[in-house]
C-alpha positions in Angstrom: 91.5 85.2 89.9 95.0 84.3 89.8 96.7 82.6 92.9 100.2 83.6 93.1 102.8 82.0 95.5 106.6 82.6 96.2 109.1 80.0 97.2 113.3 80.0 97.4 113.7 82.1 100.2 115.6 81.7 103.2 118.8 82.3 104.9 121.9 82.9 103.2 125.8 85.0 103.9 126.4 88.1 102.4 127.4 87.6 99.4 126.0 84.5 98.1 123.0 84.1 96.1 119.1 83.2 96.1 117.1 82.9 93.5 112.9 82.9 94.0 110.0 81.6 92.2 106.6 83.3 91.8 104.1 80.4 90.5 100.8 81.2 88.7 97.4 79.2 89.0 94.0 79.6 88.4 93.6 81.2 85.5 96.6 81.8 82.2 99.4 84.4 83.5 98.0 87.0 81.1 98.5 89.7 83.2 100.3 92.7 81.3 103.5 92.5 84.0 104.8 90.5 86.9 107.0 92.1 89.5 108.7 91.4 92.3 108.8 93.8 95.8 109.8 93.4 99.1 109.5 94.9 102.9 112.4 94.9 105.1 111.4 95.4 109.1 110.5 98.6 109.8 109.9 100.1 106.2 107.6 100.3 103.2 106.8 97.9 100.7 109.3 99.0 97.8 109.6 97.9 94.0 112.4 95.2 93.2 111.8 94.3 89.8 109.5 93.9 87.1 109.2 92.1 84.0 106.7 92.3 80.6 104.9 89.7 78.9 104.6 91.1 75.7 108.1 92.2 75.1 109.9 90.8 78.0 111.0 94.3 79.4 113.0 94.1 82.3 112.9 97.2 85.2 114.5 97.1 88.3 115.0 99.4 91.4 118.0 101.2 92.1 119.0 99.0 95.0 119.0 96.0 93.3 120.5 96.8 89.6 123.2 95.1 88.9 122.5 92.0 91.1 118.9 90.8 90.6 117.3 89.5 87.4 113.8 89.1 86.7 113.2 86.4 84.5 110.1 84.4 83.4 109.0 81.0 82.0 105.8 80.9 80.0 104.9 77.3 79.9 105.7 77.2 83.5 103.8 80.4 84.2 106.6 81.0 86.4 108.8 84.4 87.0 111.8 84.2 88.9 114.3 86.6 90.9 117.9 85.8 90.7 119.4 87.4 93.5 123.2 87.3 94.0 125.9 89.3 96.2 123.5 89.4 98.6 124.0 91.7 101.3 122.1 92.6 105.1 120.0 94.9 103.6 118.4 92.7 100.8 116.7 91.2 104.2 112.8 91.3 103.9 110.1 89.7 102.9 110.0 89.3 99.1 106.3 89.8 96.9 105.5 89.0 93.5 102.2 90.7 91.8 100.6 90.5 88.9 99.4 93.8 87.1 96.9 94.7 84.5 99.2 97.3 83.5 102.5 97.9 83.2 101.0 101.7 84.1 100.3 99.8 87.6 103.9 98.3 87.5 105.1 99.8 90.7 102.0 100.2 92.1 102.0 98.9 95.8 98.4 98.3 96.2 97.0 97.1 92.8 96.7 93.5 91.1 97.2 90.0 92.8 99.5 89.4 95.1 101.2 86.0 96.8 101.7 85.6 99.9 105.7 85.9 100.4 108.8 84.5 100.7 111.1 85.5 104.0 114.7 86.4 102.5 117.3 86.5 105.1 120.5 87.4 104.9 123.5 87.6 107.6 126.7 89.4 107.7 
């Protein structure tokens, strides 16, 4: 079973920039893809971003291309968001999840799951 947790978040203008960390323990990060989603009060779970581990494919949601990167560090079994121009609506709590599939990519149910990282952002 692979524990996943989140850290970076927090409070930040619009405009500036975050960037998160999803850690992996328990077992290798040999899960087909990693991605990142996020719930902002009020609304669904959505997909931010998602990255491969065999190719290093990058995919992102249409809210956040342009401004986020997925990235992710091997040795350090270790993905990371870059977030920058930040705005209100980037406010939520952010998820990463691992997936057996990159078929299960945006899938907001399946794979492990951390626990979240509270992104806040004022205007």
């Amino acid at each position: 079973q692979v524990q996943l947790v989140e850290s970076g978040g927090g409070l930040m203008q619009a405009g500036g920039s975050l960037r998160l960390s999803c850690a992996a323990s328990g077992r290798p990060f040999s899960s087909a893809v990693t991605a990142w989603f996020r719930r902002a009060p009020g609304k669904e779970r959505e997909f931010v971003a998602g990255i491969t581990w065999s190719t290093t494919s990058t995919y992102y949601g249409d809210s956040v291309k342009g401004r986020f990167t997925i990235s992710r560090n091997n040795a350090e079994n270790t993905v990371y968001l870059q977030m920058n121009s930040l705005t209100p609506e980037d406010t939520a709590v952010y998820y990463c999840s691992t997936k057996s599939s990159t078929l299960f990519m945006r899938s907001l149910t399946s794979g492990s799951w951390g626990p979240g990282t509270q992104v806040t952002v004022s205007s």
